[in-house]
C-alpha positions in Angstrom: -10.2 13.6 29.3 -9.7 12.3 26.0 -7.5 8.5 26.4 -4.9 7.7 23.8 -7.7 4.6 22.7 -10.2 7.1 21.8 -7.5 9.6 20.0 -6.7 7.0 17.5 -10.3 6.0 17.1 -10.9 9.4 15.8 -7.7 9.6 13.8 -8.8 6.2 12.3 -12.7 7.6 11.6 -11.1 10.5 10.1 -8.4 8.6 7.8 -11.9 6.4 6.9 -13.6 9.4 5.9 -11.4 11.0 3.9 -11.1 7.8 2.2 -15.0 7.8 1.7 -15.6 11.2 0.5 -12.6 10.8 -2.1 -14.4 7.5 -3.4 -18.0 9.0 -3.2 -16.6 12.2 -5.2 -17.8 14.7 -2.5 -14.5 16.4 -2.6 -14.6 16.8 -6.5 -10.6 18.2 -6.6 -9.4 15.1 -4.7 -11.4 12.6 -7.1 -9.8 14.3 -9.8 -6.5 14.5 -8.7 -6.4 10.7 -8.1 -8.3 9.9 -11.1 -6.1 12.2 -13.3 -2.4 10.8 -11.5 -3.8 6.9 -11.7 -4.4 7.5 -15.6 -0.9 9.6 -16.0 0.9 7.0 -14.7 -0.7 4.2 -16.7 -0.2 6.2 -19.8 3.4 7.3 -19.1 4.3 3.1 -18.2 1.9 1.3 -20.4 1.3 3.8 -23.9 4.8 5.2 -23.5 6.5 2.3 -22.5 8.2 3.9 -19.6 9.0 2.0 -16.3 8.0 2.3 -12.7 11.4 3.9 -11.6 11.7 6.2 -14.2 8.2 7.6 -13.3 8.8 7.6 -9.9 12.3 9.4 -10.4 10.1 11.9 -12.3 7.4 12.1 -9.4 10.3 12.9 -6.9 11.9 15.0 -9.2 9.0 17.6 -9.9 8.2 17.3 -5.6 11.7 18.6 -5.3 11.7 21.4 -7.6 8.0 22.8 -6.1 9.7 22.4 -2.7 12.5 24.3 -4.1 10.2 27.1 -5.8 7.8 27.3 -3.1 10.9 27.8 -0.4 12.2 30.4 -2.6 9.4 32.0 -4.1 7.6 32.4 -0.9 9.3 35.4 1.2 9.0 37.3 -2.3 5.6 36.9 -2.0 5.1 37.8 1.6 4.3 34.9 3.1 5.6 32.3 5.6 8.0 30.0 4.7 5.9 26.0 5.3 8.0 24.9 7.5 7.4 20.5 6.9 10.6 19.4 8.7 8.4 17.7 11.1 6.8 15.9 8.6 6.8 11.9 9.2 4.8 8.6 9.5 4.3 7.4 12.6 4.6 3.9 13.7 1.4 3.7 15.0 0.3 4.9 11.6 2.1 2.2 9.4 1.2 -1.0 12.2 -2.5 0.9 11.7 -2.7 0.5 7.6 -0.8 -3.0 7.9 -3.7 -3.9 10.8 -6.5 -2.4 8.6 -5.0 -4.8 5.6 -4.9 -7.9 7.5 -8.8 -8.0 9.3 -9.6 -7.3 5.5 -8.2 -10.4 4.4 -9.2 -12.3 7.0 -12.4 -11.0 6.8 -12.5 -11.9 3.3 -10.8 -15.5 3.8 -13.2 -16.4 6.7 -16.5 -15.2 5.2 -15.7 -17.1 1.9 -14.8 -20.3 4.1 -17.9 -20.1 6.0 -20.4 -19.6 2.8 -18.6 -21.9 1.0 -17.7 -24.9 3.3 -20.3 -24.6 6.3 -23.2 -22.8 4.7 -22.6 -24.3 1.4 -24.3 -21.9 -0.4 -24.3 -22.9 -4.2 -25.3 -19.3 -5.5 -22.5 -17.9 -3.5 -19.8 -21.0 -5.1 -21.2 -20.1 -8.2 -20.7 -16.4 -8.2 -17.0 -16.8 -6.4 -15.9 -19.2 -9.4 -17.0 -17.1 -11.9 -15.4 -14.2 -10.4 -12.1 -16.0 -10.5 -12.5 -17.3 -13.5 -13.5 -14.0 -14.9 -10.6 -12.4 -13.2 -8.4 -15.0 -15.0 -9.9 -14.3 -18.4 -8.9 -10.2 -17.8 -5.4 -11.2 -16.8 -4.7 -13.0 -20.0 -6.1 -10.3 -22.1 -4.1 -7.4 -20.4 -1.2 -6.8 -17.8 -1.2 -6.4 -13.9 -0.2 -2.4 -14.5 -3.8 -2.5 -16.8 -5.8 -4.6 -14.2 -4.9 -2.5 -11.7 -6.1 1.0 -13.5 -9.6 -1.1 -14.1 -9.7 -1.7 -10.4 -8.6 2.4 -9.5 -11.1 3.6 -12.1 -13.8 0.9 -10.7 -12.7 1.8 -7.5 -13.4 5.5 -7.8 -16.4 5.7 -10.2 -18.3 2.5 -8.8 -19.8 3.5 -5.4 -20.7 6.9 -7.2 -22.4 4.8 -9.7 -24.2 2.8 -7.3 -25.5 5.7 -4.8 -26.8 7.3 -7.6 -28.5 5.0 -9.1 -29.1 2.4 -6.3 -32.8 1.4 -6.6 -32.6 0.6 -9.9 -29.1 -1.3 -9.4 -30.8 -3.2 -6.1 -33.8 -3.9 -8.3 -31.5 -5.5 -11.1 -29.5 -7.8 -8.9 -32.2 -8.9 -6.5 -34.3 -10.2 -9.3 -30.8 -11.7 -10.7 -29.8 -13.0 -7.4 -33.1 -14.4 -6.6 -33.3 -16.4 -10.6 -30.0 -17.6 -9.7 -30.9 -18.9 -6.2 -34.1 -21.1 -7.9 -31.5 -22.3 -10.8 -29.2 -23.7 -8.0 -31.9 -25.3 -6.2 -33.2 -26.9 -8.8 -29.8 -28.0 -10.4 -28.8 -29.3 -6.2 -32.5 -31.1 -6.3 -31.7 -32.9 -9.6 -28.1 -33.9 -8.9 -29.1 -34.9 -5.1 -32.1 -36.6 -6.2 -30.2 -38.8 -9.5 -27.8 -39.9 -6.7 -30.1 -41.1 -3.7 -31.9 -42.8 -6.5 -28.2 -44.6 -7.9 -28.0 -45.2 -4.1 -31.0 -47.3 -3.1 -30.4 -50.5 -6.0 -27.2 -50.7 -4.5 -28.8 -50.8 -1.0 -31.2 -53.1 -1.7 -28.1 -56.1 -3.7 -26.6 -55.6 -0.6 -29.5 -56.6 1.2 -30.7 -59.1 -0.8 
């Protein structure tokens, strides 16, 4: 008998999943239709200078009237009427997504604090700062609504990108990642080595 535990392990797999194929563009329509409302939207608030409510009063707007038309239209047509009264968001859903949000960050927060501070990895400081620093650079040149149809566009044609072509693209950065990795230790041998070497005159007037 199937426990509550193992119910919303499967609901969760299943949420993941959708998520997956969407991203990985095995259900084409879905890809599209994201792809095709995350550029509408930018276009409507950033080309045509519109704002978030108005679009949103808009999105509503046209739900409403294909509720209305499909209520109506329906019997006409000989089918049954969808009934989607029940339709809600569970708690457990929303404490779920807010869950999901927070291990990601933490995640995130704790693996960068561990490469960073106990590992000390110089290749992975390197790569962090210039992803920041990058990341500053795009925000000066555009606006968050811009930045954030880069990342839904990345988002959506990146792993695609990357499954296709991911022998080539692990070949690429492996030779990169591994150049990079010899630069740093030769850059932490020279700086270490010029400062044991400042250190041992000063030893040795102390001494003497």
């Amino acid at each position: 008998m199937a426990t509550a535990a193992d119910t919303t392990a499967t609901a969760g797999r299943g949420r993941g999943d959708a998520v997956k194929e969407v991203l990985l563009w095995r259900r084409k329509e879905r890809s599209m239709a994201a792809l095709a409302a995350s550029t509408a939207a930018w276009a409507a608030m950033e080309v045509f200078g519109y704002t978030f409510l108005t679009v949103v009063s808009w999105v509503g707007i046209s739900a409403v009237v294909l509720l209305f038309l499909c209520g109506n239209l329906t019997p006409f047509l000989g089918r049954d009427i969808i009934d989607l009264s029940k339709l809600y968001i569970s708690e457990h859903t929303a404490v779920e997504s807010a869950n999901a949000v927070r291990i990601g960050l933490e995640d995130y927060l704790r693996r960068t604090i561990r490469i960073v501070v106990v590992d000390r990895d110089v290749l992975a400081f390197s790569g962090a700062v210039a992803a920041l620093g990058l990341l500053s650079l795009l925000a000066s040149c555009v606006d968050l609504l811009t930045l954030s149809y880069i990342g839904v566009l990345l988002s959506l044609t990146g792993p695609a990108v990357y499954l296709r072509h991911e022998e080539s693209i692990r070949g690429f950065t492996g030779g990169a990642m591994d150049r990079g990795r010899r630069f740093c230790e030769a850059f932490d041998e020279k700086v270490t080595g010029r400062l044991k070497n400042r250190k041992r005159p000063a030893k040795e007037k102390k001494s003497e």
